[in-house]
C-alpha positions as CSV (number, residue, x, y, z in Angstrom):
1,X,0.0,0.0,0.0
2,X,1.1,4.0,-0.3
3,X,3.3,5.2,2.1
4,X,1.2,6.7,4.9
5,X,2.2,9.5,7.2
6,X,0.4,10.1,9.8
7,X,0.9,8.7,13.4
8,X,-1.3,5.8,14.8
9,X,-2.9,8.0,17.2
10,X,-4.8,10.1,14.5
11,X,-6.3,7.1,12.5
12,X,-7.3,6.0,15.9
13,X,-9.1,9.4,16.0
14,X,-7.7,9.8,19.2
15,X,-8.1,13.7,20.3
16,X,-7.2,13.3,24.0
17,X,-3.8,10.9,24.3
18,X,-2.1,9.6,26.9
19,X,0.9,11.9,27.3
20,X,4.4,11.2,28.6
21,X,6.4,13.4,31.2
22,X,8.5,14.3,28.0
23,X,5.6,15.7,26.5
24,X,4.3,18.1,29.4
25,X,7.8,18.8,29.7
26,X,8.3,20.2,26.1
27,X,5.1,21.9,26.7
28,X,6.5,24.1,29.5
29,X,9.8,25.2,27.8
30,X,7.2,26.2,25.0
31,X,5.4,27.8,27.1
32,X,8.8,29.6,28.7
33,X,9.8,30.2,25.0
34,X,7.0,32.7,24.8
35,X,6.3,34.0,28.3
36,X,7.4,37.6,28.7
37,X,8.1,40.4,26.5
38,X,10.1,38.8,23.2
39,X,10.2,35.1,21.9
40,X,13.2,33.1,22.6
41,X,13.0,31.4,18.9
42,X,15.7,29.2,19.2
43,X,14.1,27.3,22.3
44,X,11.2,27.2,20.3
45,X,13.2,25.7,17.5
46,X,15.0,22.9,19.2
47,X,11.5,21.4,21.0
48,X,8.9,22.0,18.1
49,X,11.9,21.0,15.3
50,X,13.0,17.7,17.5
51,X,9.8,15.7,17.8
52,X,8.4,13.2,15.6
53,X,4.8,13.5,14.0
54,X,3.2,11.7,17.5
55,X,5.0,13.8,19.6
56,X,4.0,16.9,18.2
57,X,0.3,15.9,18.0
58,X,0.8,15.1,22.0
59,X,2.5,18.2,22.5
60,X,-0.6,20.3,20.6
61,X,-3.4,18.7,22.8
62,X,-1.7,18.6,26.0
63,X,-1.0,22.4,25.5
64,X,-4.0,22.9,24.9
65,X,-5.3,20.9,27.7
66,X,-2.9,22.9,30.1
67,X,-2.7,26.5,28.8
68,X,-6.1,26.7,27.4
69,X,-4.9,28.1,24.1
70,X,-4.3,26.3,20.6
71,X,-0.7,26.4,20.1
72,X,-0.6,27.0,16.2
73,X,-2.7,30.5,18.0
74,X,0.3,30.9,20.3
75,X,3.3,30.8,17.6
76,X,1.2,33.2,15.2
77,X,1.0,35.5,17.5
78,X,4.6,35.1,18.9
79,X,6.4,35.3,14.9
80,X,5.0,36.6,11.9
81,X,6.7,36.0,8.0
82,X,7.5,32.6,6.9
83,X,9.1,31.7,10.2
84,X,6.0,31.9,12.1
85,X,4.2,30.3,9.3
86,X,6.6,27.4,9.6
87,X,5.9,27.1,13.8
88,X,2.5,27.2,13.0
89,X,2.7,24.5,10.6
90,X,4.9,22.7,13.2
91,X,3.0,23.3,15.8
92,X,-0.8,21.3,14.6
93,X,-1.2,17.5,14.3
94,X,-0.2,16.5,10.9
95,X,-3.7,16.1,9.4
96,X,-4.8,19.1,11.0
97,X,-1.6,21.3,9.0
98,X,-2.6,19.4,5.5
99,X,-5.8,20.7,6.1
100,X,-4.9,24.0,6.5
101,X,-2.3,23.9,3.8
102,X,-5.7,22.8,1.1
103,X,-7.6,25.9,2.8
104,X,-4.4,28.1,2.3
105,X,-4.1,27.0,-1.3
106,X,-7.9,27.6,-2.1
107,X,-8.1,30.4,-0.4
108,X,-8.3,34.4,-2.4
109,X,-8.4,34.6,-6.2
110,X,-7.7,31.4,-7.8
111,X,-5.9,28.5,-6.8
112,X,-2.5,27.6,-5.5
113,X,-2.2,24.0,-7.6
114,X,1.2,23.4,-6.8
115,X,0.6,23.5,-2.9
116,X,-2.7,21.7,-3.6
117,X,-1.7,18.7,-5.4
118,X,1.2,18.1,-3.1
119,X,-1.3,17.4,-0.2
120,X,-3.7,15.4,-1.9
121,X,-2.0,12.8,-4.3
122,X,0.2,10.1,-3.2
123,X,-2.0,9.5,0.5
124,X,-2.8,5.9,1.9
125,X,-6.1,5.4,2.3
126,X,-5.8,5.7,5.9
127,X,-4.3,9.0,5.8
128,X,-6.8,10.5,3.2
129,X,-9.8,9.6,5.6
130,X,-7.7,11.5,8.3
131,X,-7.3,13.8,6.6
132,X,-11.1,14.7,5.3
133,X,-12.0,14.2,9.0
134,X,-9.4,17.2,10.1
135,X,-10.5,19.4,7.2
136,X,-15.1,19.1,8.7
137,X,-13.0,19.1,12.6
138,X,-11.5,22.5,11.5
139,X,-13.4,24.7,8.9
140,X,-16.7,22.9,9.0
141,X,-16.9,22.3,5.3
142,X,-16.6,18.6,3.2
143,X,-13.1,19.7,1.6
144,X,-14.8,17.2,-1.3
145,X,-17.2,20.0,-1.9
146,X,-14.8,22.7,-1.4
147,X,-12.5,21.6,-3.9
148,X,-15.1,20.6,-6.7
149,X,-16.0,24.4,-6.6
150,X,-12.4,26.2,-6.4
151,X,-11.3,24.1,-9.4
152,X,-12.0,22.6,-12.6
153,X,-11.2,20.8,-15.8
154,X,-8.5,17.1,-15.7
155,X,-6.9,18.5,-12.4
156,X,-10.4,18.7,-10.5
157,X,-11.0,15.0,-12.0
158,X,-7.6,13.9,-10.7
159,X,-8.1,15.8,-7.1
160,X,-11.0,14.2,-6.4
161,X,-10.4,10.8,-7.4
162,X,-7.6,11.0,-5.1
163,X,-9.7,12.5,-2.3
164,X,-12.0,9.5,-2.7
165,X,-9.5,7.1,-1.4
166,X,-9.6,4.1,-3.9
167,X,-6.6,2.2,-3.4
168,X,-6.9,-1.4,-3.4
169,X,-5.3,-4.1,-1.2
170,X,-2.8,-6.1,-2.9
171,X,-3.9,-9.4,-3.6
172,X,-1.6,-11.4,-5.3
173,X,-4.6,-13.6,-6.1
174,X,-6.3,-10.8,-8.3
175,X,-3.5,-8.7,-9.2
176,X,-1.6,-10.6,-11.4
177,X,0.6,-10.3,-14.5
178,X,-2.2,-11.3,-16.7
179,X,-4.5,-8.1,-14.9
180,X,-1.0,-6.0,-15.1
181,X,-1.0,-6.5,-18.8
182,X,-4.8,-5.9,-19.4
183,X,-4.8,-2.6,-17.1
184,X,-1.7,-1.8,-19.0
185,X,-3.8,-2.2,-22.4
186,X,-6.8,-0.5,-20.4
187,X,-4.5,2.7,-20.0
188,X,-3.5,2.5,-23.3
189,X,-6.5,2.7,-25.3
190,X,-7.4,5.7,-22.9
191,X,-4.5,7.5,-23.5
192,X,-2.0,7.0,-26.4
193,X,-4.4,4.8,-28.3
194,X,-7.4,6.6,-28.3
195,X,-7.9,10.3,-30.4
196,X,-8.1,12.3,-27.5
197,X,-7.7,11.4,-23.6
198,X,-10.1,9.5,-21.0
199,X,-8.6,11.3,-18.3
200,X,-11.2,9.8,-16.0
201,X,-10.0,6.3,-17.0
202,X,-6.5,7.0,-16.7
203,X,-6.9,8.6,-12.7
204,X,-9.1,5.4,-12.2
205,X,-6.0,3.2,-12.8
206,X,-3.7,4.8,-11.5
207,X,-5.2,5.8,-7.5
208,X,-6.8,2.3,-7.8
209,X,-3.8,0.3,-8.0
210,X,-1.7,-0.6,-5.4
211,X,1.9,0.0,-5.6
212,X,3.2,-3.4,-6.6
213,X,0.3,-3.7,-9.3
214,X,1.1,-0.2,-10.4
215,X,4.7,-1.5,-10.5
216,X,3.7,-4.4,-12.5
217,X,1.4,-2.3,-15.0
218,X,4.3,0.2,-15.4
219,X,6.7,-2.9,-16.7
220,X,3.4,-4.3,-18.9
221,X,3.2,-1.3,-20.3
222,X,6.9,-0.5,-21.3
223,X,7.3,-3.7,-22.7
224,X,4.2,-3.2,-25.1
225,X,4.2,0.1,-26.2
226,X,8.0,1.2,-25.1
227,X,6.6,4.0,-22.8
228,X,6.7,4.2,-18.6
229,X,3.3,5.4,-17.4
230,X,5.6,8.3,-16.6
231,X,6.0,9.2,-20.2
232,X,2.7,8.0,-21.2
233,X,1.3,11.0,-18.3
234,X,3.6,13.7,-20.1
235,X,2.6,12.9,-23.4
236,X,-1.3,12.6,-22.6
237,X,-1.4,15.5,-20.1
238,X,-0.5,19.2,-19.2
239,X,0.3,21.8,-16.8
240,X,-0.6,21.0,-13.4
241,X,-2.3,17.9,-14.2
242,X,0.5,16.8,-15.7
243,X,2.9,17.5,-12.7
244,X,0.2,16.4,-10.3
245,X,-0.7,12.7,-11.9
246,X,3.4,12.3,-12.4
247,X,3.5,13.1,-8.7
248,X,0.5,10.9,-7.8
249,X,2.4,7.6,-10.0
250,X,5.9,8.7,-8.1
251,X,4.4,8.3,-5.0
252,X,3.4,4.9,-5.4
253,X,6.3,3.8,-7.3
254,X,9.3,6.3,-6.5
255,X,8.2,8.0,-3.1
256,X,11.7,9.2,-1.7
257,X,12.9,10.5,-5.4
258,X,9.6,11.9,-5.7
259,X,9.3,13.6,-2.7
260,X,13.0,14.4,-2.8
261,X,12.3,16.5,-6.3
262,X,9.2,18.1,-4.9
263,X,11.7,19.9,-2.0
264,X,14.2,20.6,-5.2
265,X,11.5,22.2,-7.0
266,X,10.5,24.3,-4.1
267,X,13.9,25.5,-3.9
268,X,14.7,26.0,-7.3
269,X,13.5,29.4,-9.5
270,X,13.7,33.1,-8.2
271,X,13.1,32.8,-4.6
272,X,12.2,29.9,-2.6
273,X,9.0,28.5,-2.5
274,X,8.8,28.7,1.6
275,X,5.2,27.1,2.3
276,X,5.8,24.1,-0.3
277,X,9.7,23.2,1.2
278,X,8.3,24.2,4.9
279,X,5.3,22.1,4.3
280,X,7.0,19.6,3.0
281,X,10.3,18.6,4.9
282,X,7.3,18.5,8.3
283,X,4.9,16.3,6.0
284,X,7.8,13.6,5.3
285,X,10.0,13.8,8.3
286,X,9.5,10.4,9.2
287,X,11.1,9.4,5.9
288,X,13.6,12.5,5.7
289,X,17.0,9.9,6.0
290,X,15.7,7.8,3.0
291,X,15.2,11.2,0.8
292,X,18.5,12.6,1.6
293,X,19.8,9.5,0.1
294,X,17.6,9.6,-3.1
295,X,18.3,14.0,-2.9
296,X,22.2,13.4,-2.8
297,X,22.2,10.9,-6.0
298,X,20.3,13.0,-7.8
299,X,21.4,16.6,-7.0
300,X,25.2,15.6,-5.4
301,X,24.4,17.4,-2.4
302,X,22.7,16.6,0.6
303,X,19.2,17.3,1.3
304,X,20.4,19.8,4.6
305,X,23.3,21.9,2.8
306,X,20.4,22.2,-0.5
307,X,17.5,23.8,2.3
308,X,19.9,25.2,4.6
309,X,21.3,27.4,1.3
310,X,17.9,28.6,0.8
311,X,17.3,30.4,4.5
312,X,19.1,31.7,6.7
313,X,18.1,33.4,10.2
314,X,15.6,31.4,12.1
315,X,14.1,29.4,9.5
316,X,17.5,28.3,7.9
317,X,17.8,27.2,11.8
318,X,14.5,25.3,11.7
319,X,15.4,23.8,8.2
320,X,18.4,22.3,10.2
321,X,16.9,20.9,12.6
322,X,13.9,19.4,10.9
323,X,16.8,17.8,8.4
324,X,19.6,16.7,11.0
């Protein structure tokens, strides 16, 4: 199945955990951190940049539970720019800042796609569930709905067959090399061997399938017709559909290079995309060590000396702890 990335406790839908001493701990030297006139940022950096996805969910609730405020309330108030931004981030449950990240993204005149897809494609089924749960928990809206009216065209049709959560099981019973080949086929008279795309058809096969199948299809499919379903995407599709359903297919097949060029690409251009590489190194932290091997083959340089180039003050400090 797809990577997922969010701790036990919030598919357990657990809003009140049992908390360690560690955890009230931490939530004290937080609460130090921003007592008194001024912020002492780097305190604030080495307990919220330290902790693990569970932790920091723990840390939010029991904060909460002691202080009586939200602490994503706390750091906004306490830093402003894209340092603040990044403690907020920091500072919520993991499928309460995705859910905030698809309301950032939607939110003004038009929409952000490249924060948007980032969020959506590539989730377990477990974590998409989370994840719709934390969107109704926090702005009282089906983000279904939401989305289906912010955005249109092949990139709504992708979003929200990914938002549905369709991933099979793999059964090595049912998903076979005979079904590889005749998805593979399947894909192929919907894309390359059809005049004109069935986009729908295309998004079906590709959140449906497990990894291993998708892995299987992928080799069916470069044997036949002497594309990857990589290719076959950037032939059949463009602009942020395009980047989104190559995203969606790396995830399942590729996730630490993919997610490993998704921090490249928020640090490449004029200017560094903050939210997407903020966003992103908290999002995959759990998996950071196997990225820095997939960033350093790829780019020659490690994953900390590429983010750590790209700030400097407090959030290059952040950026080095999140990656150490």
């Amino acid at each position: 199945m797809s990577l997922s990335f969010y701790p036990d406790l919030i598919h357990e839908g657990d809003l009140s955990p049992e908390c360690e001493p560690e955890i009230e701990e931490a939530c004290e030297e937080i609460r130090e951190a921003v007592k008194g006139w001024g912020t002492d940022e780097q305190a604030l950096i080495d307990v919220l940049g330290s902790k693990s996805a569970e932790e920091r969910t723990k840390i939010y609730f029991k904060y909460q539970e002691i202080h009586d405020k939200e602490l994503d309330h706390v750091m906004k108030k306490e830093e402003g720019g894209d340092f603040g931004m990044a403690l907020q981030l920091l500072s919520l449950p993991p499928d309460a800042m995705d859910a905030k990240l698809i309301h950032m993204a939607l939110k003004g005149l038009g929409t952000n796609e490249d924060h948007l897809y980032p969020v959506v494609c590539g989730r377990s089924n477990a974590d998409m569930e989370a994840l719709k749960k934390a969107f109704f928990r926090k702005y009282e809206e089906d983000v279904t709905l939401k989305i289906d009216e912010e955005i249109g065209g092949d990139f709504q049709r992708l979003i929200i067959t990914c938002l549905q959560g369709l991933e099979e099981d793999f059964d090595e019973e049912v998903h076979t090399e005979d079904k590889a080949k005749e998805d593979a086929a399947a894909f192929y008279e919907a894309g390359q061997g059809k005049w004109g795309t069935e986009e729908g058809e295309l998004f079906k096969i590709l959140c449906m399938s497990p990894p291993e199948h998708l892995a299987a299809i992928n080799d069916a499919y470069a044997d036949e017709y002497g594309y990857t379903l990589f290719k076959a995407f950037e032939e059949e599709l463009n602009g942020c559909t395009d980047r989104a359903a190559i995203f969606a297919l790396g995830m399942k097949l590729k996730p630490y290079e993919t997610i490993a060029k998704l921090i490249k690409k928020a640090c490449d251009g004029i200017g560094t995309d903050e939210t997407l590489l903020t966003s992103s190194l908290i999002r995959y932290r759990s998996v950071l060590p196997e990225v820095n091997e997939a960033f350093t083959e790829l780019y020659e340089q490690s994953l900390q000396e590429a983010v750590t180039r790209e700030e400097g003050g407090d959030l290059g400090k952040l950026y080095a702890k999140l990656t150490e």
